[in-house]
Residue, then its C-alpha position, 0 to 999 in steps of 0.5 A: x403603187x404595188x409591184x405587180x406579180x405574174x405567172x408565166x413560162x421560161x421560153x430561153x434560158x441560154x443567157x447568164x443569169x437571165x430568162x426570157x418568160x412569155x406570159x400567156x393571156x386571151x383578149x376578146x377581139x372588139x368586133x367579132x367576139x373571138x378569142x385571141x391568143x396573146x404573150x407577153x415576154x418578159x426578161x427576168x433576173x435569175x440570180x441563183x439561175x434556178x429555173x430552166x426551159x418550160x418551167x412555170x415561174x412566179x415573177x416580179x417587177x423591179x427597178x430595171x437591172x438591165x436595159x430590157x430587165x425589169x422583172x426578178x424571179x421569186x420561186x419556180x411554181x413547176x418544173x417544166x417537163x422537156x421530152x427528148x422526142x429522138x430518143x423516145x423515136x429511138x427506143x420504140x423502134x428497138x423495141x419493136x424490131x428486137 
């Protein structure tokens, strides 16, 4: 059986060595039609520790490294773009009051 391979966003990466990774996905709800929002979370082997917080990454699984670790980490799809929303507040009031 092949290993599956999914796409999703590093949500934690305060642990060494690990990532947690939820992996978003819309499920149609049986009686009613609507779309859902649902995650995945996936705990991912980082050796090199080179994704961070809101990077997309491409994961794959693996024989279990830990006992909630069954996923590796092949590459880092796109960097995530973290705002310091503080300092962004910081600076426009600056600039409007100078």
């Amino acid at each position: 059986m092949p290993k599956r391979v999914e796409v999703g966003v590093v949500t934690s990466d305060k642990a060494a060595k690990t990532r947690r990774v939820e992996i978003a996905r819309l499920v149609k709800h049986p009686k009613y039609g609507k779309f859902l929002r649902r995650r995945t979370v996936c705990h991912v082997h980082d050796e090199q520790e080179q994704s961070h917080l809101g990077d997309k990454v491409e994961i794959v699984e693996c024989p279990a490294k830990s006992k909630t670790k069954h996923w590796e980490l092949v590459r880092v799809v796109e960097k995530g773009r973290v705002i310091d929303l503080a300092a962004m507040r910081a600076e426009a009031k600056v600039v409007d009051s100078g």
